[in-house]
C-alpha positions in Angstrom: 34.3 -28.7 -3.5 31.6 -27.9 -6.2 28.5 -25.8 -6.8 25.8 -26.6 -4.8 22.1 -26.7 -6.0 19.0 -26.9 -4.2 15.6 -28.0 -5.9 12.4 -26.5 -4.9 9.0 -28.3 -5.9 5.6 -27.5 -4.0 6.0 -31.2 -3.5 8.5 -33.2 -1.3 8.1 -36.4 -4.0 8.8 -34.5 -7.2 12.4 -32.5 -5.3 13.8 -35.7 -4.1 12.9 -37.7 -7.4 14.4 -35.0 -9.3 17.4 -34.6 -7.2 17.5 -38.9 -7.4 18.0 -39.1 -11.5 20.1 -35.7 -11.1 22.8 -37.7 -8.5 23.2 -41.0 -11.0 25.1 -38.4 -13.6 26.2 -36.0 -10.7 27.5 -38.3 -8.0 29.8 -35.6 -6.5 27.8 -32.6 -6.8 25.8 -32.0 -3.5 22.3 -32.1 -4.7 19.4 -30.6 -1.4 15.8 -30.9 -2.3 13.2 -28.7 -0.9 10.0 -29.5 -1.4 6.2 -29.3 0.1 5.4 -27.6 3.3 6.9 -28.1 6.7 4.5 -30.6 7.2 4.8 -32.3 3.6 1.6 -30.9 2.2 1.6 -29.5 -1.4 3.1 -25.9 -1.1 6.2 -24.2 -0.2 8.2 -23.4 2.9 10.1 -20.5 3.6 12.0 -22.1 6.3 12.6 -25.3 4.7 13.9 -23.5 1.4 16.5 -21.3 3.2 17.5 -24.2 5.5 18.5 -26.2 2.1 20.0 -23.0 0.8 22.7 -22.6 3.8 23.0 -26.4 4.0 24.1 -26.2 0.2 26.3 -23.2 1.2 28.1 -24.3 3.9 28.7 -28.0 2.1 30.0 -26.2 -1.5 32.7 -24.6 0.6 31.8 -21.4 -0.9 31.8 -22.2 -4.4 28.1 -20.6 -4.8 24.8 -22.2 -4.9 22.5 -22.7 -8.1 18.6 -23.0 -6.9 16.1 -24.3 -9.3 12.6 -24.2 -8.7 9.1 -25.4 -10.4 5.7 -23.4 -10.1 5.4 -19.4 -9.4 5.2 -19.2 -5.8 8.1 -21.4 -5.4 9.9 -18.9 -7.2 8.9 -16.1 -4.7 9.8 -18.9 -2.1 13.2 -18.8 -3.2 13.8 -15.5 -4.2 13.1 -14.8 -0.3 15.0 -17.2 1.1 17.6 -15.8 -1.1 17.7 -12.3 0.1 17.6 -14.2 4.3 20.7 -16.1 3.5 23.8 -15.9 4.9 25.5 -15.3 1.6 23.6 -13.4 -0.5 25.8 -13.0 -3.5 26.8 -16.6 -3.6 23.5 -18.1 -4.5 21.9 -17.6 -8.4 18.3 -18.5 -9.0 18.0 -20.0 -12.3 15.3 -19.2 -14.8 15.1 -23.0 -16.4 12.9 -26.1 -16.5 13.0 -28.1 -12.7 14.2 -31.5 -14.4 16.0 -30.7 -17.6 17.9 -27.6 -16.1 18.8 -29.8 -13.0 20.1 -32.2 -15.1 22.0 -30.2 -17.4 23.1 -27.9 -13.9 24.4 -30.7 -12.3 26.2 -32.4 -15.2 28.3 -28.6 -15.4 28.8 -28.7 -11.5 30.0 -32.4 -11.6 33.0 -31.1 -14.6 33.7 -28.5 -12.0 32.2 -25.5 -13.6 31.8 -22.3 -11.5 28.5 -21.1 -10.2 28.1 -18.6 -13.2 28.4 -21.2 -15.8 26.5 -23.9 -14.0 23.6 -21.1 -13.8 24.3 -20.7 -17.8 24.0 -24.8 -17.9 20.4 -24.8 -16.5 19.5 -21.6 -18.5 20.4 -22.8 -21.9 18.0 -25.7 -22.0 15.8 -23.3 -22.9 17.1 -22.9 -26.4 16.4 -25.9 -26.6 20.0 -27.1 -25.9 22.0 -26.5 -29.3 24.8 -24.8 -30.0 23.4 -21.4 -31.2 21.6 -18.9 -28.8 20.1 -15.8 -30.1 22.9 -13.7 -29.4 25.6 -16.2 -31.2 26.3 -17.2 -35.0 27.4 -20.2 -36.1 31.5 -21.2 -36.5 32.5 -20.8 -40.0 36.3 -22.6 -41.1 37.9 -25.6 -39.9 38.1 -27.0 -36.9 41.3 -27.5 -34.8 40.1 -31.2 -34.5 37.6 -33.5 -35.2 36.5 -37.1 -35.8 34.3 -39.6 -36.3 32.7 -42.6 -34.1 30.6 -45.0 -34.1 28.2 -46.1 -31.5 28.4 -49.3 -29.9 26.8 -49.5 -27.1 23.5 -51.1 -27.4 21.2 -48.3 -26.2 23.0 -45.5 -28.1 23.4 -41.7 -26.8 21.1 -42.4 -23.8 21.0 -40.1 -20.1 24.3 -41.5 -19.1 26.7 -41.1 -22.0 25.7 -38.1 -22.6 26.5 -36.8 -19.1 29.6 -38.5 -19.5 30.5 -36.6 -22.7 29.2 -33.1 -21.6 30.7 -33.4 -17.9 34.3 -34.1 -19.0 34.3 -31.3 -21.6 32.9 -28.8 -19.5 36.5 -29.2 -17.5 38.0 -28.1 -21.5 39.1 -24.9 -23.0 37.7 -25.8 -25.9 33.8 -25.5 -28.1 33.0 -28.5 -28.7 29.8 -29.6 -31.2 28.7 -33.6 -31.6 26.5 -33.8 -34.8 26.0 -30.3 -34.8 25.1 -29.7 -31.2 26.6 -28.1 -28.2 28.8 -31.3 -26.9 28.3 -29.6 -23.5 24.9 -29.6 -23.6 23.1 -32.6 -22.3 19.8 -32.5 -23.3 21.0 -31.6 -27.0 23.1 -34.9 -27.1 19.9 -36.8 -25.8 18.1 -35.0 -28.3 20.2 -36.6 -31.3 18.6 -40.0 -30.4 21.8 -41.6 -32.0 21.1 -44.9 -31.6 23.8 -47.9 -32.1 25.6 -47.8 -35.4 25.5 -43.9 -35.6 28.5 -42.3 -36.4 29.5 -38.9 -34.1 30.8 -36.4 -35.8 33.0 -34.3 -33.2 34.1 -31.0 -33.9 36.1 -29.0 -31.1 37.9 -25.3 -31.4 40.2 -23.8 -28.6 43.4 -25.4 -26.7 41.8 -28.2 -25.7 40.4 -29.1 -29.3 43.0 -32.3 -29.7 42.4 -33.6 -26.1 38.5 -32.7 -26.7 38.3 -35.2 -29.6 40.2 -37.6 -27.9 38.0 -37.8 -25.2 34.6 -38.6 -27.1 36.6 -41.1 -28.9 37.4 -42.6 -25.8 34.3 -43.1 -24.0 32.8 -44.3 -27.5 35.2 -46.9 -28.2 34.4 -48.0 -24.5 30.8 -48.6 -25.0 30.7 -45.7 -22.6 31.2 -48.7 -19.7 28.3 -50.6 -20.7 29.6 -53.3 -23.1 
């Protein structure tokens, strides 16, 4: 089982397409999408919201529930449906961006990351995704591993790669930066728009720093599946 997370738009179209491009990098994590009125309007339902919430519940097996949500009132929306629900204490309301948290959410969920750290996922694409937030400084000595590898798949560090590389080291004891930038963190890898012929520089710390490196260097040396 994983964390579950619910989407809630004011609009039925924008939860399910979000919850669509969240499922290509999230295939296992069980995605529910909330949106409009109980008669598809623009707006928010109580009922509809809290249904997705237990469905999300009962299908994480009681791993917890991540909800994201877009406009104000769909926040209120949410924050009621969470105090209605079964489980209470098992469902975090994340204060992040609807598509870029979702992403980077489900990515953590789909590496098996608790509901805690697949809230701190969605949350930290509000730093804008790198490897510092205010409360942190920056490493300083030598890493227990690195490396370096080049690109070859044609379309570079694209949606998909990226999820690749930050889902399997979210599963790792290890910190982990690509170019600078929180490896875990896919937005910030999308942000490097390293295109074919770029060289990753991989930096990892902790236990897992050896089998970190090794990883990336996998996937890279695969084309990431695409060649």
């Amino acid at each position: 089982m994983t964390v579950g997370i619910v989407v809630v738009s004011h609009s039925s179209k924008i939860a399910e397409g979000a919850v669509e491009l969240a499922a290509q990098m999230a295939p296992d994590v069980e995605l529910v999408a909330a949106g409009g009125t109980d008669d598809d309007r623009i707006g928010t339902s109580l009922e509809k919201v809290l249904a997705a919430v237990e469905q999300s519940l009962v299908d994480s097996g009681g791993d917890g529930v991540v909800v994201l949500t877009d406009l104000g009132s769909a926040v209120m929306t949410a924050e009621s449906a969470m105090e209605f629900a079964s489980a209470p204490e098992a469902v975090r309301l994340a204060d992040a961006p609807l598509v870029e948290g979702l992403v980077a959410a489900a990515v953590a969920a789909q590496g098996g990351a608790g509901v805690e750290d697949v809230l701190k996922a969605a949350e930290a694409v509000r730093f804008g995704g790198g490897t510092e937030r205010p409360d942190e400084t920056p490493h300083t000595g030598a890493p227990d591993a690195s490396g370096d590898f080049e690109l070859i798949n044609p379309l570079g560090m694209h949606a998909r790669p990226a999820a690749k590389i930050a889902g399997g080291l979210s599963g790792m004891d290890a910190e982990v930066t690509v170019n600078g930038v929180d490896g875990m963190s896919i937005m910030a890898l999308m942000a490097l728009a390293a295109g074919q012929g770029t060289t990753l520089h991989v930096e990892a710390r902790g236990k897992d720093a050896a089998k970190a490196v090794g990883y990336v260097r996998r996937l890279v040396e695969e084309g990431f599946g695409e060649l």
